[in-house]
C-alpha positions in Angstrom: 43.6 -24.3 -8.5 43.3 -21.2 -6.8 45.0 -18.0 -6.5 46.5 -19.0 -3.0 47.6 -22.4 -4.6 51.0 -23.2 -5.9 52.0 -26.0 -8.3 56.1 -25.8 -8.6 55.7 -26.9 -11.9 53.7 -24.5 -13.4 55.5 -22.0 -15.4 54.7 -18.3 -14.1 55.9 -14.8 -15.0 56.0 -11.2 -14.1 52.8 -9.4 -14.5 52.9 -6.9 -17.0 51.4 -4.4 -14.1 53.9 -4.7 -11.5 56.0 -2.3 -10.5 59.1 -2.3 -8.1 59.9 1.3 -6.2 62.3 2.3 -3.4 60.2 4.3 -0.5 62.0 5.8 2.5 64.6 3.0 2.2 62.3 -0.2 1.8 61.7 -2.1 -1.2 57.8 -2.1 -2.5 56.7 -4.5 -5.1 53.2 -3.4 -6.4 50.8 -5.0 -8.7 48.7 -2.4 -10.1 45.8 -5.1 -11.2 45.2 -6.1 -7.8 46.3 -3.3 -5.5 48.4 -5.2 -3.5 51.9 -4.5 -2.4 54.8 -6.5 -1.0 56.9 -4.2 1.2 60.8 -5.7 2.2 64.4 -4.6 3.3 65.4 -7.4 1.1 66.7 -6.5 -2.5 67.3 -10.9 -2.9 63.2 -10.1 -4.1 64.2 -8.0 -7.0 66.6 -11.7 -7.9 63.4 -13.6 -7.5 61.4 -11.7 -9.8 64.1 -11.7 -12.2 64.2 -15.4 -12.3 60.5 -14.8 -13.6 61.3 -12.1 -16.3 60.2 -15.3 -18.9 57.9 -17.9 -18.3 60.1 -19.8 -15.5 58.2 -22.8 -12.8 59.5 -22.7 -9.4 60.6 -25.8 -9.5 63.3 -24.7 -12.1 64.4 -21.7 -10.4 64.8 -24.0 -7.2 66.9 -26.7 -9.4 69.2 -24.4 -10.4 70.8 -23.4 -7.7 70.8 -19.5 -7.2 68.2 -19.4 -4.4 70.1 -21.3 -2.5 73.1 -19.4 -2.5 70.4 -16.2 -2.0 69.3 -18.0 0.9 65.5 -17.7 -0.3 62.5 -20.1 0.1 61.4 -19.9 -4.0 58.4 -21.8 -3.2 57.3 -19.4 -0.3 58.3 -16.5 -1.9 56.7 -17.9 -5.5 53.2 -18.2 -3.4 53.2 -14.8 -2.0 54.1 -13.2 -5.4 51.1 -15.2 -6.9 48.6 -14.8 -4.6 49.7 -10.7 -4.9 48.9 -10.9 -8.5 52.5 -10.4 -9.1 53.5 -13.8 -10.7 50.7 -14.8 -13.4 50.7 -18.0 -15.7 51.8 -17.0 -19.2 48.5 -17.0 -20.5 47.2 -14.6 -18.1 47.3 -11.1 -19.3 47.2 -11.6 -23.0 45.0 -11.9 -26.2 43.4 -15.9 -26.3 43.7 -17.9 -29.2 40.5 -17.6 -30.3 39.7 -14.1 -31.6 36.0 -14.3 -30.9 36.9 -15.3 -27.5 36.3 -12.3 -24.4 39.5 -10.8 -23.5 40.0 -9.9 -20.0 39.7 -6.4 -18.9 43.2 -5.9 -18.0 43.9 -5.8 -21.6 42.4 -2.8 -22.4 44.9 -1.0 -20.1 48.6 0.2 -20.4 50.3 -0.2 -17.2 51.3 3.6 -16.8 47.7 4.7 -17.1 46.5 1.9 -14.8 49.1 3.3 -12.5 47.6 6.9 -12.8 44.4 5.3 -12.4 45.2 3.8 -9.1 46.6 6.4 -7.6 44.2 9.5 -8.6 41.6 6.7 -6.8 43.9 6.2 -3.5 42.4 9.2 -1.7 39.8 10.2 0.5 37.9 13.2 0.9 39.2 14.5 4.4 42.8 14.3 2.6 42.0 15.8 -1.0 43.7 19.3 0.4 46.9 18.5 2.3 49.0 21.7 1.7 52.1 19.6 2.0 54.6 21.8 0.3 53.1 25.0 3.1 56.2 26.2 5.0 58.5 24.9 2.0 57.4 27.1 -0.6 55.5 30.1 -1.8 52.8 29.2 -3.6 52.7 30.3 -7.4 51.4 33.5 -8.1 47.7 33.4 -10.1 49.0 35.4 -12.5 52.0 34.4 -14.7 54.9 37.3 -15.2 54.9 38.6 -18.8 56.2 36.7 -21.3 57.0 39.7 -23.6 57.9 43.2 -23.9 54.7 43.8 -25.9 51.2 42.9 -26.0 48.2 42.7 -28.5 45.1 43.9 -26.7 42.0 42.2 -28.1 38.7 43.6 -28.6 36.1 43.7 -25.8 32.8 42.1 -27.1 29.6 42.4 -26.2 27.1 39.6 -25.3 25.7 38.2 -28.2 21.7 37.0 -28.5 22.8 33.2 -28.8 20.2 30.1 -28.7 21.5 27.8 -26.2 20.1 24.7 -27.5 20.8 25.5 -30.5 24.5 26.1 -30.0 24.6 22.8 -28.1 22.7 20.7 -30.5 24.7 22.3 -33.5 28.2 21.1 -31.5 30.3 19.2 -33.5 34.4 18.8 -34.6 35.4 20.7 -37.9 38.7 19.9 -39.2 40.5 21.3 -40.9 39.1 24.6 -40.8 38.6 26.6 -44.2 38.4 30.4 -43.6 40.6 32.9 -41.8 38.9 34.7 -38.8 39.5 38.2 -37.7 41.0 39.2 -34.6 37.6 40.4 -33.7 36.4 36.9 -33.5 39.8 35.8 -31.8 39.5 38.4 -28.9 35.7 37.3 -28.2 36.5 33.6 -28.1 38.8 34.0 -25.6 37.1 36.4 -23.8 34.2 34.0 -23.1 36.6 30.8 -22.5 39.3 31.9 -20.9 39.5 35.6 -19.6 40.0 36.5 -16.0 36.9 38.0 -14.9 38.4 38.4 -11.5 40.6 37.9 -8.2 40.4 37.9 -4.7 43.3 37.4 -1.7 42.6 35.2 0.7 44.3 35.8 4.5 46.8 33.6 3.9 48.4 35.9 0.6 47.2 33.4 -1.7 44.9 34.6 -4.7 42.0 33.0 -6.3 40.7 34.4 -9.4 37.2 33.5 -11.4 36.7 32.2 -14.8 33.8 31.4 -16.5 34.7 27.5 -16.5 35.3 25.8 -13.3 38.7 25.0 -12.3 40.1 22.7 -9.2 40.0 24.6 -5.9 39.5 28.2 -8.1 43.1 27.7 -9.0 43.2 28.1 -12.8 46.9 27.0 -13.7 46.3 26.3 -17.2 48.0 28.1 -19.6 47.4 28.9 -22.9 49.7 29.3 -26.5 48.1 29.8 -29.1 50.4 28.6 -32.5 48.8 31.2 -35.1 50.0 29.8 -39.3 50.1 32.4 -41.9 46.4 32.2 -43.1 44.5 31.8 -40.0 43.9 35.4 -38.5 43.4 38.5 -40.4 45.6 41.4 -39.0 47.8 39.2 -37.1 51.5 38.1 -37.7 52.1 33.9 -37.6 53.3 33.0 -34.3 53.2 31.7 -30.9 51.0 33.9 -28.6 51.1 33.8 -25.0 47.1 34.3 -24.0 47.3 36.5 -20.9 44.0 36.3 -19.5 44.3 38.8 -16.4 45.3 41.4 -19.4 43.1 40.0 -22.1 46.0 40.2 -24.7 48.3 38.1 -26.7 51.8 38.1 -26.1 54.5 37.2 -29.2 56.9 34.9 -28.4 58.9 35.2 -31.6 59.4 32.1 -33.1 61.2 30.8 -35.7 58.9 30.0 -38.4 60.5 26.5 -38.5 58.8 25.9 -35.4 55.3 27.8 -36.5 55.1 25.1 -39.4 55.9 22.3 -37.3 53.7 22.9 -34.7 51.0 23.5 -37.4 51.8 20.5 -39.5 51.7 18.5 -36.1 48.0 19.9 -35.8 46.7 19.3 -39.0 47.7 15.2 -38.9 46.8 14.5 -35.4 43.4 15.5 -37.3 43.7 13.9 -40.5 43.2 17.5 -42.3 45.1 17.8 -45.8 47.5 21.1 -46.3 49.4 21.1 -43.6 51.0 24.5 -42.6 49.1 25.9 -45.5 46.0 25.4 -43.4 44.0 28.8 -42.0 45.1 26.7 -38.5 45.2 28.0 -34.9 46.7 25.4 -32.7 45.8 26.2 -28.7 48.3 24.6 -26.7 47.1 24.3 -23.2 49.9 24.0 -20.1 49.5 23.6 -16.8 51.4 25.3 -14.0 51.6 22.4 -11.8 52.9 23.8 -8.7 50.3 26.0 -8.1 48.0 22.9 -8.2 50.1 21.0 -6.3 50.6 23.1 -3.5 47.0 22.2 -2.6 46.3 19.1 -4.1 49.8 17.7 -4.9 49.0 13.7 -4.9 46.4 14.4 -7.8 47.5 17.4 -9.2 48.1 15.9 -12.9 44.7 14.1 -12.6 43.0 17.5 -11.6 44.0 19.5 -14.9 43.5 17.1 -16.8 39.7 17.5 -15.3 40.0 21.4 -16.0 41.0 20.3 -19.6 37.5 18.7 -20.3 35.6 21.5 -18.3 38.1 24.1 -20.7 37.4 21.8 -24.0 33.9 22.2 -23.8 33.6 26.2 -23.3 36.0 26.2 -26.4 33.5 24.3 -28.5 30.3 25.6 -27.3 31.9 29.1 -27.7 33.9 28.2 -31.2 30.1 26.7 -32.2 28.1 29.9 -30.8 30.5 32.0 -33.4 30.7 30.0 -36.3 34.1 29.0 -36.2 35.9 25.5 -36.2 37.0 23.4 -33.1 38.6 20.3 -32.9 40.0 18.7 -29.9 42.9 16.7 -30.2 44.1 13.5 -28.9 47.6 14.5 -28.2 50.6 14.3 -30.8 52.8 17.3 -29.0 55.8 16.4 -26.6 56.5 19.7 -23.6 60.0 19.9 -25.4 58.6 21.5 -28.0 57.0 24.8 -26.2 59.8 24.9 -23.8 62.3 25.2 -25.7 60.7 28.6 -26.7 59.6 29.5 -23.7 62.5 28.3 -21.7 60.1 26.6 -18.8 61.2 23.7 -17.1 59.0 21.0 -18.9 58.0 19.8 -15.2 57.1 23.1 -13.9 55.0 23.6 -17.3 53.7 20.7 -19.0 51.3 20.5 -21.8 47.9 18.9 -21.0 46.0 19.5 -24.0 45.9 20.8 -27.5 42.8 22.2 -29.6 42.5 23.6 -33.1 40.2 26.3 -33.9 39.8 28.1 -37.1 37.0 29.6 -39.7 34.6 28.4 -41.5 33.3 28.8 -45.3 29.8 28.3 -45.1 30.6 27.4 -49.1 33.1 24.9 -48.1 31.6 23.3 -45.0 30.5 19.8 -45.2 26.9 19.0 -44.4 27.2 16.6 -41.1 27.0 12.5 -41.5 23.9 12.6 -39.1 21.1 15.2 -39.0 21.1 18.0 -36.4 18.3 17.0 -33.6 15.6 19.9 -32.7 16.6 21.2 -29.4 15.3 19.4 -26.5 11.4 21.2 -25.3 10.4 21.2 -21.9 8.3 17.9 -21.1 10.2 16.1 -24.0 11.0 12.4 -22.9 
């Protein structure tokens, strides 16, 4: 039977990827699996797919009764919701019986990131810039206001005769980290991942500035906090630090140590390391200030950082690698609550979009990897 096809008597539900939304007054039922949308005035749908909230056939939802007094054609509607992908049969959408057997590639995806998915995909090139919020609003500034009445400047290094290949064949995650660095090493790792090297004003007042890793449309909104424990920098108090890149300093934030431990702690176990707070651990909490993206860009602004995250993530280890020290990226494990409620920033205006741990390394202590490290690549090499 296909798609198109309709037996009343086949039991059918909700898809697990559908969606029901109110735009500018109408009524739009989506399935994010197939794309396709039904768009109504009639809220009697949202009673039809209710009907179907279990595994329900049309021919019992007509037999009872309810439709009728709706005033709604089940089978009709039942047919369009199906061929939309928005009624499936039970078995659709799930794990088979037979553990061997292939499972469809909708179940490798959780409905709110197939959602993202979509929509970061429902653009086109002419219409990646739309400036919607021009006339509205004032774009953000490029640089953020200070955070605090003082500042740490950090050192100003000087280039360093690295081996490119090597640093990028030598790459790896260390955690947890087993030395304390200096603030030496702290200033130079942010100065070459980072740092504002520069800014410009366009006509318009707005002001684009230049990192060394590429950001969407030169914006650079991330921001970045770095969650300092007792043991991990020499010289420097436990805290969280505000990064200021146009100044090249740390900011204190003056937290309660409460929150230095849990933030820590947090870090450690997203990585499996044992000691928790104990740990020489620098957590980098990495926000975005989303309304200076999405003043440009503001149907995929959240996709977009999350873009600058990766471009970010690997300066941070090919840096963290070039000086010896420890990087690990982390999967995730802190909720926006947690910084804002130090920082007192609207969790919307400032979200967190990534999280990294850096630290030193004991030459002593550090485990030989599970793989040996290739030769760098030579030129002519298949």
């Amino acid at each position: 039977m296909s798609e198109m096809e309709l037996d009343p008597t086949e039991p059918l539900r909700i898809s697990r990827f559908t969606t029901v939304t109110w735009e500018v007054g109408e009524l739009v039922v989506r399935n994010l699996r197939t794309g396709k949308a039904l768009v109504c005035d009639d809220a009697a749908l949202v009673q039809v797919l209710h009907w179907f909230r279990v595994p329900t056939s049309p021919a019992q939802v007509e037999a009872s009764g309810g439709a009728r007094e709706l005033g709604v054609d089940v089978i009709a509607a039942c047919r369009t919701l199906k061929a939309a992908g928005i009624l499936v049969r039970p078995e659709q959408e799930s794990r088979p019986p037979d553990v061997d057997g292939a499972l469809d590639p909708s179940s490798y995806w959780a409905a709110p990131e197939l959602a993202l998915q979509r929509h970061s995909r429902e653009c086109r090139p002419q219409t990646l810039a739309r400036y919607r919020f021009e006339g509205l609003t004032r774009s953000e500034p490029h640089a953020k206001p200070p955070m605090s009445a003082t500042a740490i400047a950090l050192p100003e290094p000087e280039p360093a005769a690295v081996d490119f290949w090597q640093v990028l064949v030598r790459r790896r995650s260390f955690s947890p980290p087993t030395a304390t660095i200096s603030l030496d090493q702290l200033g130079e790792f942010f100065h070459w991942t980072a740092r504002s090297w520069d800014a410009r004003e366009l006509d318009d007042g707005r002001v684009l500035q230049h990192r060394l890793y590429p950001s969407a449309g030169g914006l650079y909104a991330h921001e970045i906090y770095p969650v300092v424990s007792p043991a991990a920098v020499e010289g420097l108090a436990p805290d969280v630090y505000h990064y200021c890149p146009q100044r090249h300093a740390l900011e204190p934030l003056r937290a309660e140590a409460s929150l230095i431990a849990e933030l820590v702690e947090r870090g450690a176990s997203v990585s499996a390391a044992k000691g928790g707070a104990k740990l020489p651990l620098i957590v980098l909490l990495v926000t975005s200030r989303i309304a200076r993206v999405a003043y440009k860009y503001d149907h995929i602004a959240y996709v977009s950082q999350l873009k600058d995250v990766g471009c970010l993530y690997a300066y941070f280890y090919l840096v963290a690698t070039a000086l010896g020290l420890a990087p690990c990226a982390y999967g995730g494990g802190f909720e926006t609550e947690l910084l804002a409620g130090l920082t007192g920033v609207d969790p919307l205006s400032e979200p967190i979009v990534g999280e990294f741990g850096l630290g030193g390394l004991d030459p002593a202590a550090t485990p030989e990897p599970p793989w040996p490290i290739l030769s760098a690549p030579r030129s002519g090499d298949g």
